[in-house]
Backbone bond lengths (Angstrom), bond angles and torsions (degrees), N, CA, C in turn:
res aa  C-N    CA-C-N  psi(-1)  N-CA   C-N-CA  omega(-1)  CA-C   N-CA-C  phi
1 X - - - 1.445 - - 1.524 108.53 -
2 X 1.266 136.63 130.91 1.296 155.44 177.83 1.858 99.98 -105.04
3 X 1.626 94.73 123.34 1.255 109.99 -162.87 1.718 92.28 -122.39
4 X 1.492 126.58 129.40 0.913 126.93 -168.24 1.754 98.95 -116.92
5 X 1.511 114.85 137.63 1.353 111.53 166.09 1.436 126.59 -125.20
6 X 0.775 138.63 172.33 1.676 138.75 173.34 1.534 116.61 66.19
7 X 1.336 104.32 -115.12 1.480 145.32 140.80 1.616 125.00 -9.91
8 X 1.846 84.55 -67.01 1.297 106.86 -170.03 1.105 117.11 -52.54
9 X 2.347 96.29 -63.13 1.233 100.59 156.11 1.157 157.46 -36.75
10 X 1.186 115.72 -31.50 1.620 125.86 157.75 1.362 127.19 -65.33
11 X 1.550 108.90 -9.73 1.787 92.48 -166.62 1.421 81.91 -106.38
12 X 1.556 129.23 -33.07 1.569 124.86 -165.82 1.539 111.88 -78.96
13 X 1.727 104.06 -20.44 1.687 106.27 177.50 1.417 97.99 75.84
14 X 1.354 148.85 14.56 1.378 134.86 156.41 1.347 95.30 -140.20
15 X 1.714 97.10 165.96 1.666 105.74 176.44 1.641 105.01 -97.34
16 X 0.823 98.54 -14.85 1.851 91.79 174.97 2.076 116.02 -158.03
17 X 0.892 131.58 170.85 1.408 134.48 160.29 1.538 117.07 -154.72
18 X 0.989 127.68 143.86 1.626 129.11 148.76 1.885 121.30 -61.39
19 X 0.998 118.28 129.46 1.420 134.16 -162.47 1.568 116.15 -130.79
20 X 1.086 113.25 96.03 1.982 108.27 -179.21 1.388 105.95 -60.55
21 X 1.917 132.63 131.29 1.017 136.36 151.62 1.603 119.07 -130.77
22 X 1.346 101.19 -165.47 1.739 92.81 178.02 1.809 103.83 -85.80
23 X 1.116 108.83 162.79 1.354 110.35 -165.16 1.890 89.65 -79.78
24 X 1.486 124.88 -44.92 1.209 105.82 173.49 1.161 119.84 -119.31
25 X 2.089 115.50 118.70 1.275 107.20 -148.18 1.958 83.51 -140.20
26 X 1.009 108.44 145.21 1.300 113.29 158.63 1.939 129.80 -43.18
27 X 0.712 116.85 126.77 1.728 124.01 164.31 1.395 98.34 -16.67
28 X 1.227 115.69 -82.18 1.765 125.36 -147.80 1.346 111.16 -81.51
29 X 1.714 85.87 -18.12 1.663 88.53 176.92 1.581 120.92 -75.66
30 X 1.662 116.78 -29.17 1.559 140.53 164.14 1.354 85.00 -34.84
31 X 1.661 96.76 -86.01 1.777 96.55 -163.31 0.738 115.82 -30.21
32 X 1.841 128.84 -82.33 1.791 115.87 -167.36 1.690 110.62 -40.20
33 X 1.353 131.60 -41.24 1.519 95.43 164.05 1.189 129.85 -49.81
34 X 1.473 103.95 -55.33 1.506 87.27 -162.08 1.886 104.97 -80.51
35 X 1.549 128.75 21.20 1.160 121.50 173.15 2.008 91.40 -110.58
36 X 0.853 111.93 12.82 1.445 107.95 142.01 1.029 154.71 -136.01
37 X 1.397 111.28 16.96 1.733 144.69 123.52 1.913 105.67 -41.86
38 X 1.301 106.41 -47.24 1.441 86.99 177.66 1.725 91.98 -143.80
39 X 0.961 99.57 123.49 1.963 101.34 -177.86 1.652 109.58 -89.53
40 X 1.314 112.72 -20.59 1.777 110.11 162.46 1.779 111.35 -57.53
41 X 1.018 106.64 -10.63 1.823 116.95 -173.72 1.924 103.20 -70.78
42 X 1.904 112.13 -14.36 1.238 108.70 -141.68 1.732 77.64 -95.63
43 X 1.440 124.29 -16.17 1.518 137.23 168.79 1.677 103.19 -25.39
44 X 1.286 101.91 -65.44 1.433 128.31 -149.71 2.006 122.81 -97.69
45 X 1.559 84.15 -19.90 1.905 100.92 -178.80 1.814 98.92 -37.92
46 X 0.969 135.01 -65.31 1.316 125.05 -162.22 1.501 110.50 -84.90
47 X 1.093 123.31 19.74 1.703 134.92 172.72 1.208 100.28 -104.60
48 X 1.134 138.08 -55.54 1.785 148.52 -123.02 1.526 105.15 -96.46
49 X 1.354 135.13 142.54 1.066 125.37 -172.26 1.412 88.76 -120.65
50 X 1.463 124.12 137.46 1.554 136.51 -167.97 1.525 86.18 -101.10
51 X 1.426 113.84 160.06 1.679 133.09 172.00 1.640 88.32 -151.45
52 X 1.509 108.13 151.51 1.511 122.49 -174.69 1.610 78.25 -145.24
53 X 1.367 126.63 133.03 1.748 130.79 176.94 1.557 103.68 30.93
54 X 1.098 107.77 53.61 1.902 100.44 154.78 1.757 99.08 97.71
55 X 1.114 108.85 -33.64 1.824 114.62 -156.41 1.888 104.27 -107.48
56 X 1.195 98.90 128.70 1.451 117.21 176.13 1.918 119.07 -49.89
57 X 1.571 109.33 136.36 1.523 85.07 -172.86 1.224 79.64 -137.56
58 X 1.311 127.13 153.30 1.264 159.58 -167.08 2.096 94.14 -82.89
59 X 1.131 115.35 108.31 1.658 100.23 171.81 1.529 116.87 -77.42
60 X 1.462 109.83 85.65 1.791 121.10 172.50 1.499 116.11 -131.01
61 X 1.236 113.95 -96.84 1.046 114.53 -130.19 1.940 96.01 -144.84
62 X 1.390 123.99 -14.88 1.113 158.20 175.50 1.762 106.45 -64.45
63 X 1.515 102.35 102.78 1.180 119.93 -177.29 1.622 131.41 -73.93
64 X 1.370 126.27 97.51 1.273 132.24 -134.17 1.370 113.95 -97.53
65 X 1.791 151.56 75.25 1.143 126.08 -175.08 1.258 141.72 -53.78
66 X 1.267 142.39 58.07 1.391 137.31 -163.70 1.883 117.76 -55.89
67 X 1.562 98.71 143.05 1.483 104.10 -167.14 2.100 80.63 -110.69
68 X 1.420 105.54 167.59 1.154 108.50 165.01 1.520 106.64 -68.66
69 X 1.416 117.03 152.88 1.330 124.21 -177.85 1.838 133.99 75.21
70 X 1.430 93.74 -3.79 1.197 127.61 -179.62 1.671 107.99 -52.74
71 X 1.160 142.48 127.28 1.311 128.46 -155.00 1.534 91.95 -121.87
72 X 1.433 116.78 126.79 1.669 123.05 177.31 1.263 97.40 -102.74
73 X 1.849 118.31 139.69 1.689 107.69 172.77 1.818 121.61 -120.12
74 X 0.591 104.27 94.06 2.183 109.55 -172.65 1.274 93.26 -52.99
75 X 1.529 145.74 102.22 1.348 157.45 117.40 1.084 150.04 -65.70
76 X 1.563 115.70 86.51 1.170 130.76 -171.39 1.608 120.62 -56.03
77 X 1.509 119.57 120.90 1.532 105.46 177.21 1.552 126.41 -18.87
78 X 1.571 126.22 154.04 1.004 141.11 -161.86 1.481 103.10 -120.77
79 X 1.455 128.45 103.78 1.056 105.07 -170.25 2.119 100.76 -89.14
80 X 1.208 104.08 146.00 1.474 95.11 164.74 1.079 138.96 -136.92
81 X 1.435 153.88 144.69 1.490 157.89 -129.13 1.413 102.10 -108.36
């Protein structure tokens, strides 16, 4: 499940969806799906901090096992005071 917040949320118009991929798929490779599910997402690629189960992933080259139910999170910078 791809969970969208802020930002994200606003450009994709939902807070989350389910998305079919390969169970072992590269980092950057996730993204371009899901940045072509919504191509306003391509705004924000070098802002956004990705999480795969809770933990931050670098969008490269980093080979990702996904389990069903596995929760991906699109996080748009935080600005803070």
């Amino acid at each position: 499940m791809i969970l969208y917040f802020a930002k994200s949320a606003e450009i994709t118009g939902v807070r989350s969806e389910t998305i079919s991929v390969p169970q072992e798929i590269k980092a950057l490779q996730l993204w371009k799906e899901i940045e072509t599910r919504h191509p306003g997402l391509a705004d924000v690629r070098n802002q956004i901090i990705f999480a795969v189960r809770q933990e931050y992933v670098e969008l490269g080259d980093q080979l990702l096992v996904l389990q069903p139910g596995d929760e991906i999170a699109v996080i748009p910078p935080i600005s803070g005071g």
